[in-house]
Every structure is written in C-alpha cells, then in structure tokens.
C-alpha positions, 0 to 999 in steps of 0.5 A, a space after each residue: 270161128 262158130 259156123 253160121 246154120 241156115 237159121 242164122 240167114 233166116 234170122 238175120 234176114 227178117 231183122 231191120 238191121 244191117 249187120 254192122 250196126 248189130 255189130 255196134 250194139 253187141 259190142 256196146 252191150 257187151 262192154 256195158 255188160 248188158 247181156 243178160 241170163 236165164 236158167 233152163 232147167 235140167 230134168 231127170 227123166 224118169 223121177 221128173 226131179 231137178 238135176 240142174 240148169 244151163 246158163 243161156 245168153 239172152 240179148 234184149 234191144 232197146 230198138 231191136 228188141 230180143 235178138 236170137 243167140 244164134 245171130 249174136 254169139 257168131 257175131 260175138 265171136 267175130 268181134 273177138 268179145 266171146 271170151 268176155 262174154 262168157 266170163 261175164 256170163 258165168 260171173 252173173 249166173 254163179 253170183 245168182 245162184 249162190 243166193 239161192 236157197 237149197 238145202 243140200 249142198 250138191 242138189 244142182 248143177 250150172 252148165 255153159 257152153 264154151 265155143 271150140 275156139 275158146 277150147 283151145 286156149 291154154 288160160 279157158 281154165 284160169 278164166 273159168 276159175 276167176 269167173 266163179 270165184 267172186 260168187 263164192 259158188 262151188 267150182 265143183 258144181 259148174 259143168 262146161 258143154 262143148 262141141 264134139 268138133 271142139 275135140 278132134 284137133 287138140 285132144 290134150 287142150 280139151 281134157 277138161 271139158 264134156 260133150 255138148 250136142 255129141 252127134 251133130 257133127 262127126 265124131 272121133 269116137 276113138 278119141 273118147 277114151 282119152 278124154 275125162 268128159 261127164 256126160 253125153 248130150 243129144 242135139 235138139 235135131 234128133 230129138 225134135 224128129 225122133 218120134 216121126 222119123 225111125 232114123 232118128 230114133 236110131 240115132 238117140 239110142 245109140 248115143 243113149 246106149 255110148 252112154 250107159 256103156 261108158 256109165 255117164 249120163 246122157 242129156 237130150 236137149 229141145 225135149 219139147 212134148 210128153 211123147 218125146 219124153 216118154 220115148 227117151 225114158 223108155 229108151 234110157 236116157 237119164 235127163 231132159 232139157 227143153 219147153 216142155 219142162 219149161 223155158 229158160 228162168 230168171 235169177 228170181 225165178 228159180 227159187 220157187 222152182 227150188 222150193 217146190 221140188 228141191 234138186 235131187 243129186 245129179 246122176 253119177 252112174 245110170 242104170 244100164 239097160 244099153 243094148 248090150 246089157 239086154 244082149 247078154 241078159 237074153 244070151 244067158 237066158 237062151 241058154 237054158 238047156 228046157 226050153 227052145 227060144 228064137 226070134 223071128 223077124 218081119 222077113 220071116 227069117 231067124 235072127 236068133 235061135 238057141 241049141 235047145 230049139 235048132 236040136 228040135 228039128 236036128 240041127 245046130 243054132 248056126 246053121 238056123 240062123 239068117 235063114 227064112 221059116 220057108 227053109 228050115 220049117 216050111 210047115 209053120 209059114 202059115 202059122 207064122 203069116 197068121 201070128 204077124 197079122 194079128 200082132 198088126 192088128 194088136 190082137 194076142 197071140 194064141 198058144 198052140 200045140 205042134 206035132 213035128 211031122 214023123 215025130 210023136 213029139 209035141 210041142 207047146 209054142 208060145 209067140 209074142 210080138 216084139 215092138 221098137 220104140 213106137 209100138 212097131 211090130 219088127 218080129 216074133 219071139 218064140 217060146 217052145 216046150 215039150 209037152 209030149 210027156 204031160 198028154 202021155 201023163 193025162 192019158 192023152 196020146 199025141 195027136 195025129 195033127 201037125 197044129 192043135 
C-alpha cells in the first residue's frame, strides 16, 4: 500500500469532496480510461540536452477539477486499479511517442514509476511488455523507477527494476550489488533545501558519488532554480528533472522540444569525479618527494599532511595529523588566523617566506582557500617549498626573521 504524506491530508482537506465520492469518480475515469499523461522532460546537467521524459499521471475533473496525483494514486491503490492504471499509462505514452520524429534511434528515454506492491508481482514484467507492445516502441527505451523501500523484502522479485527517490527512506545499501539497476534518483526533498541547508547537500553528494562509484548516472528530481542546478553540476550529478526545465508536456507538445535540440544518447557511464577519485588523485599528488603539501581546517588542525612537509619540521605525516597548528607550529597561529580572515573576507592570500626557527632554511609558503559547495571557507591548503638554495644563488643570505 503507498503510504499517505502529510501533503496527501493537506491536499484532500481543501478539496470539496469527500473521499468516497472521489473514489467513485477515480474508478470511473479510470475504467473509461480518462487519465491522461504528460512528459517531463529529463535534462543532462551539464550540456542542457534531452536525455529523456517521465511519463506522469494526470487527473482532470469535470466538477473537481485537476486533482494532485498524490491524492489519486493512494486512492488508486486502494481500489485495486494501480495496475490497470499503469498499463493504461505506459500503453498511451509509448503509442504517442512512437509518433514522434527523432532522428536517432536511441535519442530518449520513457520513465514510469511502479508502487512496491505492484514490484512484487511475478506477472509486472509480462504486463509491462504487453503494454509496450501495440505501440510498437522499443522495450529497450522504457526505464521503470521504484522506491528503495520496494526492494528490501524481496530482492529477487525486484531484479529488474532501478531506483526511484533512492535516499528517502532508509536503504539497504548492502543490497545494491544484487541488483542490475540503471540509475540512481534524488528525492525532490533534498533537492528543494540543498542550497540553504548543508545537510542536504550533504546528503545529494553523497548519493551523486554512490553513483559515480558504482558508474550509473544520478537523476535529481524538483530541480526548480539555476542555483540548485548549477550546484548539482558542480557536485557531478549527470541529469535534472523539474520546472526549471519545464512542467510535464503534452504528446503534441514535445515534438517541438524534439526539434529544436534533438536528444543526446542517454548517459551510460559518467564521469567520475566522486570523493574517491578526487582522494586519490590528491593522495598520488601528496606524495611527491619536492614539495610539502597539508590542508588546514577551520579548527586549525591538520587534516592531512605528506612526509615531505611533516620532514620539515622532524617528524612523521601520522604523528601531525589530528593535531592544532598550536601543537606542532605555535609560530605560525597568527599567520594562520591572519589567512582564514581574509579567505572570510574573499581577499588573496599572499605568498610568504618562512625561516624555521634554529634553522638557515627558508621556505616559500603558498595558502589558498578551499571552499564547500557554496563558497563556504571549510580550510587552507598549503603548499611549501625550499627556497634556501634560490636566495644562496641570488647572493641573498637567509634572513634573520621568522616571516618575510
């Protein structure tokens, strides 16, 4: 049974209509086969091309007018008319897509969403396949978008579906492997709050890098402003779906959206640019044996640090980090409170010159801001090298100063 959200009471409640007699004339249209569709379009994020629609329930009343699928679909349910529904659903979206014109022969995609309940029925691929058919559209276009939850009872029935709103509920990550899933979607929760809230953001990178680790593209769904978009493409999420790139089409609507920017192939295998990966691009650059590297964060403690820099100042990379600049270099706090004040101020960071006190070494220390997703200073990377042999060859000796 789909659970009833909050928005369901909300909506229901400021209808004038009971729910018996919405019952009644769900039933009716449904057996007179009056719910209609509309496509909204899937973007890829970073070309803003086409990559494919999903195919929407829509209930329009004579007396009620237009009634939110989140009241109908429950009720739908209930009446044990979901699968009907859905037949009739993907029977009319494939019969109207295969009318339109498109010049490559896998340039989009049609998405439906299917409840858990209708997962665990043995026939949903038969049903699905029969559905398809009479339109002549290729099965192999269709993608079909579940619940996480939908999964977690009965992984074998459900080895032929992907993930819809993966994150929403709680997930049995272990699970995954078993499962041939094509893609990963974001919820419209995280997506609505991800620019104001960091634990949202939070949340959506982490499920854009699940995806990038696993090499399946990620959908985020309710992408409704530039910024959320933007924030997605910078965080490397593959495509978008939402107002921003427009509300659901009609069947005679989406041949023009067709013609003016034909659908790119859908992504098979994104770029990935996951946390991992960017880990071990910086692990094969920290260890380089000529320069000291280590990041800084707003604690001022080292978070991480390579042998060239903790030989510095005579110890190891592990005994460094998780300890303050206060422990190990208590002549640079200053330096150091100085740098974060002007990375807050949005001002460059000044190279300088270090003399290790006892030492006639001199370093050249290079610190620039690292920001999170929106423009958020979380700490300092540092970047030193010995220059005590370039002022010896300048004819310039060490200075007798700690900073230059």
């Amino acid at each position: 049974m789909l659970s009833k959200s909050p928005q369901y009471a909300r909506e229901l409640g400021a209808m004038a209509a009971d729910t018996e007699t919405l019952k009644t004339k769900l039933a009716k249209a449904i057996l007179a086969d009056g719910i209609s569709v509309v496509f909204q379009p899937i973007i890829v994020l970073r070309s803003r091309t086409l990559s494919g629609f999903e195919a929407l329930a829509r209930w329009h009343d004579q007396d009620l007018g237009q009634i939110s699928p989140s009241i109908f679909i429950p009720l739908t349910e209930e009446q044990g008319l979901l699968g009907r529904l859905t037949s009739q659903l993907i029977r009319r979206a494939c019969m109207e897509a295969s009318l339109w014109k498109c010049f490559e022969p896998e340039c989009f995609t049609l998405s439906f969403n299917v409840s858990p309940s209708q997962l665990q029925n043995p026939d949903l691929p038969d049903l699905i396949a029969a559905s398809v058919a009479p339109s002549g559209f290729p099965l192999s276009r269709v993608r079909i978008e579940v619940t996480e939850t939908a999964l977690l009872d009965d992984v074998p029935t459900a080895q032929a579906t992907v993930l819809d709103d993966f994150g929403t509920g709680f997930a049995s990550l272990t699970r995954l492997q078993a499962l041939p899933f094509d893609n990963i979607k974001i919820d419209a929760s995280f997506v609505g709050s991800m620019v104001e809230r960091r634990e949202s953001r939070k949340i959506v990178a982490a499920l854009v890098g699940l995806g990038q680790s696993l090499g399946l593209p990620v959908v985020a769904e309710g992408v409704e402003t530039e910024a959320q978009a933007k924030l997605l493409e910078q965080l490397g999420c593959d495509l978008g779906q939402g107002w921003l790139f427009g509300a659901g089409l009609t069947g005679a609507e989406v041949p023009a959206v067709l013609a003016e920017a034909c659908a790119q192939a859908p992504v098979e295998k994104p770029l990935d640019i996951s946390h991992g990966q960017r880990v071990a691009h910086l692990e094969a650059i920290y260890a380089g044996p000529s320069v000291g590297l280590c990041f800084i964060d707003r604690d001022m403690r080292f978070v991480s640090v390579n042998e060239t820099y903790a030989r510095r100042i005579n110890m190891t990379a592990a005994e460094v980090v998780g300890r303050t600049v206060q422990e190990i270099r208590p002549e640079l706090v200053a330096h150091m409170e100085s740098d974060f004040a002007r990375a807050a101020a949005g001002e460059r960071i000044p190279e300088k010159i270090y003399r290790l006190p006892g030492t006639q070494r001199l370093d050249l220390v290079t610190v620039c801001a690292t920001y999170d997703e929106v423009g958020e200073v979380i700490g300092l990377s540092v970047t030193v090298i010995d220059i005590t042999q370039r002022k010896h060859v300048r004819g310039q000796p060490a200075g007798s100063s700690d900073a230059e």
